[in-house]
C-alpha positions as a printed NumPy array, in Angstrom:
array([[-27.206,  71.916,  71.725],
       [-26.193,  72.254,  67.931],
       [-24.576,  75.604,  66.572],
       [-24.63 ,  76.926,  63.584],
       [-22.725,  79.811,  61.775],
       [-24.35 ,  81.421,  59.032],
       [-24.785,  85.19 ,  57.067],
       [-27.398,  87.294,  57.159],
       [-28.711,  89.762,  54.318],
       [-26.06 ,  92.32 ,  54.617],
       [-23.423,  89.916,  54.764],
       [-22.754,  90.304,  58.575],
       [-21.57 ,  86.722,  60.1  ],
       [-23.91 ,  85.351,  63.445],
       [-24.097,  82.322,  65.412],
       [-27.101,  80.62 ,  66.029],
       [-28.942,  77.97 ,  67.756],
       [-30.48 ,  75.191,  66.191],
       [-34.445,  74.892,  67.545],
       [-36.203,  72.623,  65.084],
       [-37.09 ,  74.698,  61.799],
       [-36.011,  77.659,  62.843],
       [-32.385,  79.057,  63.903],
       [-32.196,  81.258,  66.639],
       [-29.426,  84.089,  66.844],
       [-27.054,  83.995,  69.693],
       [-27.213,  88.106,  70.559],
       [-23.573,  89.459,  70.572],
       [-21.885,  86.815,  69.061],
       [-20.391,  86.754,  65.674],
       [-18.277,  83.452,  65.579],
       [-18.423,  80.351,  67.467],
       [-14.172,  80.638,  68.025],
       [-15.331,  84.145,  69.98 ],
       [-17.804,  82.21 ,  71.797],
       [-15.367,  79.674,  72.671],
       [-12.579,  81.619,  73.355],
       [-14.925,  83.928,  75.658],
       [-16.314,  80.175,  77.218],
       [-12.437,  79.369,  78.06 ],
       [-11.63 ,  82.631,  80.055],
       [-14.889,  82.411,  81.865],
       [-14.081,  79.06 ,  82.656],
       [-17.43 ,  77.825,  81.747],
       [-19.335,  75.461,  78.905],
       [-19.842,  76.568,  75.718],
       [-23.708,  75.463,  76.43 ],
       [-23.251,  77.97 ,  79.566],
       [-22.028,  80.595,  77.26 ],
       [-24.358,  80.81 ,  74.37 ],
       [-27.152,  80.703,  77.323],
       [-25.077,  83.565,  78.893],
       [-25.555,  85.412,  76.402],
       [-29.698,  84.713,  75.143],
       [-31.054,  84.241,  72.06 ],
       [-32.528,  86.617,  69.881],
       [-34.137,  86.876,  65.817],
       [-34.845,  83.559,  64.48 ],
       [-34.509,  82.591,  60.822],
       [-36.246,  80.05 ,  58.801],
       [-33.581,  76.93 ,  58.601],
       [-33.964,  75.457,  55.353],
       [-34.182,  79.216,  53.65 ],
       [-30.642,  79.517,  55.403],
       [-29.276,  75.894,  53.687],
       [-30.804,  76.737,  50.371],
       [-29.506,  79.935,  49.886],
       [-25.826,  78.838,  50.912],
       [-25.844,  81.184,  54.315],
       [-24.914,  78.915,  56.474],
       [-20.497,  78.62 ,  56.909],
       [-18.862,  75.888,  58.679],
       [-19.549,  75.65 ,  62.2  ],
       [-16.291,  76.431,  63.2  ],
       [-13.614,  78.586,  61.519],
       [-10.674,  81.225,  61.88 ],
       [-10.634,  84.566,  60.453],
       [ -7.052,  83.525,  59.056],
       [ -6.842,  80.59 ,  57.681],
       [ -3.581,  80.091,  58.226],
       [ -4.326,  79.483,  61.525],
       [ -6.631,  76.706,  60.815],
       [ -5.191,  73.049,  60.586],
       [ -7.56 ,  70.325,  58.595],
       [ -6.078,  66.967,  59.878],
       [ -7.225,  63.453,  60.237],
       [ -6.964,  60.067,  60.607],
       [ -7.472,  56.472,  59.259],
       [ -7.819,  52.566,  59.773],
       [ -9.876,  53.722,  63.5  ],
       [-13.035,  51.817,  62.137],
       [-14.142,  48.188,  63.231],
       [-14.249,  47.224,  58.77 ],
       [-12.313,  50.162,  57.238],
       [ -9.276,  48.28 ,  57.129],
       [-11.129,  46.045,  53.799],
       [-11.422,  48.822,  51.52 ],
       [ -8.444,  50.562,  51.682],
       [ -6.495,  46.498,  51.954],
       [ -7.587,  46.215,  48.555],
       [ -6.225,  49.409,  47.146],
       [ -2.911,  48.521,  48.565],
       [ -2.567,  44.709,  48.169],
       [  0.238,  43.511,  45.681],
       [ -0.771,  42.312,  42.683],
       [ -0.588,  38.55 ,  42.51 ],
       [  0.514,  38.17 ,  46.348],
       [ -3.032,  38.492,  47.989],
       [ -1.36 ,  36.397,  51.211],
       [  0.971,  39.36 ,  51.964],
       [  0.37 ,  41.514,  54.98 ],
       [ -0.27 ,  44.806,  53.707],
       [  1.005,  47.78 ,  55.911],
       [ -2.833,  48.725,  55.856],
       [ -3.522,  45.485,  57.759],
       [ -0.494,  45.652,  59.839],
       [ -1.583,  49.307,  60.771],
       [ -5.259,  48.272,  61.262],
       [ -4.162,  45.241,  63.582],
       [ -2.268,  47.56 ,  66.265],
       [ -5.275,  49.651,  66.306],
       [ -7.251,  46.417,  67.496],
       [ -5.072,  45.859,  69.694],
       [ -3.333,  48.767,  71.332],
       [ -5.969,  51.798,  70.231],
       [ -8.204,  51.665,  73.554],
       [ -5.572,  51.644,  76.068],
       [ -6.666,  52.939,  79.836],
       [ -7.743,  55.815,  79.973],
       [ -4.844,  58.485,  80.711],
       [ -2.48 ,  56.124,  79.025],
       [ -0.981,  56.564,  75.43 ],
       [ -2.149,  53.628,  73.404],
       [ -0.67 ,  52.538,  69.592],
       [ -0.976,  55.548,  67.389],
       [ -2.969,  55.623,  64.128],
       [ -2.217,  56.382,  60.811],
       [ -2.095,  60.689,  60.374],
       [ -2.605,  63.084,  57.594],
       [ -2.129,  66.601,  56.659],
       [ -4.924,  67.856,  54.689],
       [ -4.889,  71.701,  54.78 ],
       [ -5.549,  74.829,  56.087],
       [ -8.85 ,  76.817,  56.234],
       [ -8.181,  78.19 ,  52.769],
       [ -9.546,  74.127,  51.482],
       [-13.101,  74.11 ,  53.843],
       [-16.264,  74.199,  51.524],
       [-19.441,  75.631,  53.144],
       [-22.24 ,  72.93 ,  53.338],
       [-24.439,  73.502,  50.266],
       [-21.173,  74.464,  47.607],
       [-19.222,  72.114,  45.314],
       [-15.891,  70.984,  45.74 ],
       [-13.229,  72.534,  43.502],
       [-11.655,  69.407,  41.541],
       [ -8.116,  70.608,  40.358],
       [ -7.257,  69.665,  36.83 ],
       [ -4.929,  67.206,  37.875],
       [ -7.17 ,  65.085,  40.401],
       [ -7.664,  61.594,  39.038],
       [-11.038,  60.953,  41.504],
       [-13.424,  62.962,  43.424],
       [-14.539,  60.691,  46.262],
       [-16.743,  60.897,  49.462],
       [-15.079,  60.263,  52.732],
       [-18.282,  60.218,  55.446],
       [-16.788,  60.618,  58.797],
       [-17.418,  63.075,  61.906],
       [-14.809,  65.48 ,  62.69 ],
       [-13.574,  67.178,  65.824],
       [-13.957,  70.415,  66.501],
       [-11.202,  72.425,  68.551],
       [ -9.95 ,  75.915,  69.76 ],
       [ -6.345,  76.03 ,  71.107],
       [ -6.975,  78.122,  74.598],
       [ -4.341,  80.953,  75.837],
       [ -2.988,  78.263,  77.761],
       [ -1.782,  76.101,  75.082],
       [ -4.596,  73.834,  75.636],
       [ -7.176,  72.227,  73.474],
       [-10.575,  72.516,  73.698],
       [-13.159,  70.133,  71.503],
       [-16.301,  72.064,  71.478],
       [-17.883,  69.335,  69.791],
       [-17.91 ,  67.213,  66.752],
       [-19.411,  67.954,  63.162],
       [-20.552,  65.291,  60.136],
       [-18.004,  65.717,  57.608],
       [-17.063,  65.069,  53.686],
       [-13.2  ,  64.544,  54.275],
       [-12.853,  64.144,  50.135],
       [-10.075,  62.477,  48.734],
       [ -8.985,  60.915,  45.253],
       [ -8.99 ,  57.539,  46.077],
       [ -7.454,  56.83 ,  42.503],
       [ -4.206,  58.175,  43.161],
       [ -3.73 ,  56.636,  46.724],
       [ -4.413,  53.643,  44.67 ],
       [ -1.272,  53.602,  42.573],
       [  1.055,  53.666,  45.625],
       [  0.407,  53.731,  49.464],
       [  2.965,  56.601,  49.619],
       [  0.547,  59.022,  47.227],
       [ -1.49 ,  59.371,  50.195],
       [ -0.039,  62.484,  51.326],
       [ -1.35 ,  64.221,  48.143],
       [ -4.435,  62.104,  47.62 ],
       [ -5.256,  64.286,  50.601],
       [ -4.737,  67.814,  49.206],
       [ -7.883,  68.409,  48.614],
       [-11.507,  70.288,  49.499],
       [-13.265,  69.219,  52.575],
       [-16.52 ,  70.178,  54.122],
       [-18.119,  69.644,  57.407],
       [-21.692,  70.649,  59.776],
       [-23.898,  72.125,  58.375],
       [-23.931,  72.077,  62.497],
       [-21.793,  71.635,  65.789],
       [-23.111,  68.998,  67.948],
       [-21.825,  70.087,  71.48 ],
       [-20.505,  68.133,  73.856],
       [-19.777,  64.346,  73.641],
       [-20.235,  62.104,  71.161],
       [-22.451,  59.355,  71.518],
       [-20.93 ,  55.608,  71.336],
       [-23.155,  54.346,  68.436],
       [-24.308,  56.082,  65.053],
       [-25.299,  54.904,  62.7  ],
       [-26.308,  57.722,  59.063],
       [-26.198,  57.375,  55.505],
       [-23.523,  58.544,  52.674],
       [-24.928,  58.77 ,  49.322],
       [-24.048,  59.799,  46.034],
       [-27.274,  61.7  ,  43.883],
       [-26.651,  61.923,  40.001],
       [-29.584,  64.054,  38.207],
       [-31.87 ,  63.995,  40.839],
       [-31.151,  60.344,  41.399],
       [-29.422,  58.264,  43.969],
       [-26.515,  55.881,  42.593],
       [-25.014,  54.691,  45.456],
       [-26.192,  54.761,  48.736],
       [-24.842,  52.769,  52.542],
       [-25.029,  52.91 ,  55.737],
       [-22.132,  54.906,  57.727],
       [-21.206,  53.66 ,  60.92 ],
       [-19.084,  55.985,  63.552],
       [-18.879,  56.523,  67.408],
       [-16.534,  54.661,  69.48 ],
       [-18.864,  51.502,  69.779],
       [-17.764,  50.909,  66.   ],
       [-14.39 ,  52.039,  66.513],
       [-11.081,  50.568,  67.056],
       [ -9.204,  53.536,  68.813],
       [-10.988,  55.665,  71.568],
       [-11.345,  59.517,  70.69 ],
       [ -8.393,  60.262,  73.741],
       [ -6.143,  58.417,  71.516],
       [ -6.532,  59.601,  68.355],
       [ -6.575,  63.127,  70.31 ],
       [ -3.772,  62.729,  72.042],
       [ -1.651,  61.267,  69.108],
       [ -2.318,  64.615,  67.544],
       [ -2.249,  67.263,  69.99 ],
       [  1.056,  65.561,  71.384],
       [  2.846,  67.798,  68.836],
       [  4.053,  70.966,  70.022],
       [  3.451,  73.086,  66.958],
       [ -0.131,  71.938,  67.182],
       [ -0.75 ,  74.215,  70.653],
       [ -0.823,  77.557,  69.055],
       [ -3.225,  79.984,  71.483],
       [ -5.816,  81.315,  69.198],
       [ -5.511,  78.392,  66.628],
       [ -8.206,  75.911,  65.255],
       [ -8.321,  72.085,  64.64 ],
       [-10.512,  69.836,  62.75 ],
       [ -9.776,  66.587,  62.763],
       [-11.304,  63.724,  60.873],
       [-11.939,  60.206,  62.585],
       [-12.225,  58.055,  59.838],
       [-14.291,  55.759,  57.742],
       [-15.286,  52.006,  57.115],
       [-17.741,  53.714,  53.986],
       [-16.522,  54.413,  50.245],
       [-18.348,  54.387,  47.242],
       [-14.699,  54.179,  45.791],
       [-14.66 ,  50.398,  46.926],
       [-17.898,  49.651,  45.593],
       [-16.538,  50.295,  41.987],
       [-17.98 ,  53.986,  42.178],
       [-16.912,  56.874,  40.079],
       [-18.24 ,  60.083,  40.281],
       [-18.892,  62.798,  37.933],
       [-18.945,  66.35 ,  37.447],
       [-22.577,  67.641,  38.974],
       [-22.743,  64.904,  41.644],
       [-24.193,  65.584,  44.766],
       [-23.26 ,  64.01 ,  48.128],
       [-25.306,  63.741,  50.858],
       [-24.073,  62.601,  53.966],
       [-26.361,  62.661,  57.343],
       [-26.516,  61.38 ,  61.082],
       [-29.736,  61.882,  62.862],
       [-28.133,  63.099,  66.282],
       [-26.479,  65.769,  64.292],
       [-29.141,  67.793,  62.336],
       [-29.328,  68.571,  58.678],
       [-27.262,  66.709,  56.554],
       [-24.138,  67.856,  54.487],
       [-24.54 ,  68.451,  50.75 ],
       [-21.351,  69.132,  48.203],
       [-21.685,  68.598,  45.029],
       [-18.682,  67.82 ,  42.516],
       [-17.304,  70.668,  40.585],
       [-14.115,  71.765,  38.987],
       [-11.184,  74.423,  39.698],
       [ -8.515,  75.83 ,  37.176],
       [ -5.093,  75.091,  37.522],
       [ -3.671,  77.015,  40.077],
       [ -0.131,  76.728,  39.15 ],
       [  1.681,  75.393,  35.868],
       [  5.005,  73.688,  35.171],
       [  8.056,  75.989,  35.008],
       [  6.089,  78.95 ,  37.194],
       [  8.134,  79.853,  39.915],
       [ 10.777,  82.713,  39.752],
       [ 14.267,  82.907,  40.309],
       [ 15.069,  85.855,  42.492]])
């Protein structure tokens, strides 16, 4: 089953099932964390749920897409208690790119900590299962207030040095009232980054993070299969510039999905009843390595069969939010 979330005319928010062209409206529900949340105290599926509850109007798909109705799959109605995480180095050839961002000039030999990090993955990342195996690289990347609907551009900030595609698939999670997580599925995402800054210094990647991200346009429920294989590419006036194949599921993976959710949902502060996660998996694709730079206008297109549609962003711009010198002394 694949969920969507999208708007109708008067601006009212409904959930919807995916049936070929058409989406069909899950009757009573307004928000796929509801329908989760509901799915938890019922102590059934979230495939149980939705069927619970029937389907109703259906709306034309593509009509939905091009008139930027449809939301992300999964949000909060704070976003403040929405956490946009993820993780790197998990993919069987991702290690290559981001090596040659970080190797030291003139000392090619050296073991980069992007290799060293990349190397426990190999061999600690698929431990038994129920076991803790090595954990991966981790970053913060924001709260709701940063997710871009499928369809919108991404707000480049006036200080951003690059506006780069990260093609990965995301998990998609509601902390239950018993401080438990719940993935209700995964989603294709755009995890966006400027690779130019991480570039200068392995220790900008903290804020070569801070940035937009989108994911869906849909929620693929249940588990993810082993082996995908999509495309990521970039369009420029109507024409494609850059274009390869993106590789994810844990056939092409270094660290099972139980790690990597473990080694984030370990945390305490990450068990909030009520909250929601999405967490990136990572990526072995960048146009960044191939000597790509993008420009205002750029579209992105990133799709996987198994989960629907694809997801479009284009690049666009943002004002400064905040300027040298701007915060008060009370």
């Amino acid at each position: 089953m694949r969920l969507v979330q999208f708007e109708v005319s008067n601006g009212e928010r409904r959930v919807g099932v995916v049936e070929g062209s058409q989406v069909r409206e899950v009757l009573s529900a307004h928000s796929v964390r509801e329908l989760a949340l509901a799915a938890i105290e019922a102590g059934v599926g979230l495939v149980q749920q939705v069927q619970s509850l029937g389907l109703g109007d259906s709306h034309h798909y593509a009509e939905l897409l091009a008139d930027l109705k449809i939301l992300p799959p999964l949000d909060h109605p704070d976003p403040a208690h929405m956490l946009i995480s993820g993780t790197g180095l998990t993919h069987l050839g991702s290690a290559s790119a981001r090596d040659k961002m970080h190797q030291q000039a003139g000392d090619d030999s050296a073991l980069t900590d992007t290799m060293r990090i990349f190397r426990w993955g190999v061999e600690g990342g698929k431990p038994a299962a129920g076991q803790a195996g090595v954990q991966p690289e981790w970053f913060y990347k924001g709260d709701g207030s940063i997710v871009v609907r499928p369809g919108a551009a991404f707000p480049v900030p006036p200080f951003a040095e690059d506006a780069g595609e990260e093609p990965e698939i995301g998990g998609l999670y509601v902390i239950g009232h018993d401080r438990k997580p719940y993935r209700l599925g995964f989603a294709v995402g755009n995890e966006f980054s400027d690779h130019v800054m991480e570039r200068k210094n392995y220790l900008y990647l903290a804020h070569s993070k801070l940035r937009s991200c989108s994911y869906g346009p849909e929620l693929r429920v249940g588990e993810l299969p082993r082996h995908l294989a999509g495309t990521s590419r970039i369009l420029r006036n109507g024409e494609a510039i850059w274009q390869n194949e993106f590789l994810s599921g844990e056939a092409n993976m270094c660290h099972s999905l139980e790690n990597l959710e473990y080694h984030h949902f370990k945390y305490s502060q990450f068990l909030k009843p009520g909250d929601v996660h999405i967490h990136f998996f990572g990526t072995a694709t960048l146009s960044f390595a191939d000597g790509i730079r993008t420009q205002p206008g750029d579209v992105f297109e990133i799709s996987q069969a198994e989960f629907g549609a694809p997801l479009v962003n284009r690049v666009g711009s943002a004002d400064a939010a905040f300027e040298p010198g701007d915060v008060i002394t009370l």
